[in-house]
N, C-alpha and C positions, 0 to 999 in steps of 0.2 A: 504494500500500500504506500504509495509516494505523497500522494494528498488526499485533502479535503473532498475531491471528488471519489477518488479511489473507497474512501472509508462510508459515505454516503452508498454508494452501488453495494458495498459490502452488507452494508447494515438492510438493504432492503433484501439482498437475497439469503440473509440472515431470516429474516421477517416471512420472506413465500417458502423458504424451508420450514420454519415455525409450523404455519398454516397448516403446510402439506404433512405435519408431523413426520421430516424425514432430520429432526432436529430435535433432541430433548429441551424441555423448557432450561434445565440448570445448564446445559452448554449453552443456551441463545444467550442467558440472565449474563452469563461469563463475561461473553464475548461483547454484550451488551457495555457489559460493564468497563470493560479495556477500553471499549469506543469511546466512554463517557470521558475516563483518565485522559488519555491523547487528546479530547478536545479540552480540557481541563487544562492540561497544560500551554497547549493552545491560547487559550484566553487571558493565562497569568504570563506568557510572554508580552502578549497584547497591551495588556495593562499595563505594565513594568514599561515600554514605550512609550505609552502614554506619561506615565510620570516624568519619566526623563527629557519628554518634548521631543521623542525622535519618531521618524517612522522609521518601522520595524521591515525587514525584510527575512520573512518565515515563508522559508520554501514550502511547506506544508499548506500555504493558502496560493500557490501560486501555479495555479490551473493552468493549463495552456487558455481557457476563455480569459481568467484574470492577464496575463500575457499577454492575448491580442488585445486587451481595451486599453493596457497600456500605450500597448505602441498606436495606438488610434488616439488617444490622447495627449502623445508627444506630437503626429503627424501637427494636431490643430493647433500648436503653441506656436507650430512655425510657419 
């Protein structure tokens, strides 16, 4: 899992294994649970940026879509 999107697709086919009970509830609860931790840490990197007054660059949000709107955002500066 390299990002935010990676852990997303994960968590949903977490969820249609759930359903289809091809997943026990306490492995989904687990796995569930790691997701929550990783974005946890996520968000206290996030913050800790914000204190400092910096932006943060955390590969873990940096989607190839986050990526293209960058560079569509530098294009219109200039």
């Amino acid at each position: 899992m390299k990002n935010v999107t990676d852990l997303r697709n994960e968590l949903i086919s977490i969820f249609e294994q759930l359903k289809a009970k091809e997943i026990s509830h306490a492995d989904a609860k687990e796995l569930n649970n790691s997701a929550g931790k990783i974005i946890n840490s996520v968000k206290i990197e996030l913050e800790y940026a914000g204190l400092c007054k910096v932006v943060p660059n955390i590969a873990f949000l940096n989607t190839p879509k986050v990526r293209a709107q960058k560079i569509n955002t530098e294009k219109n500066k200039t």
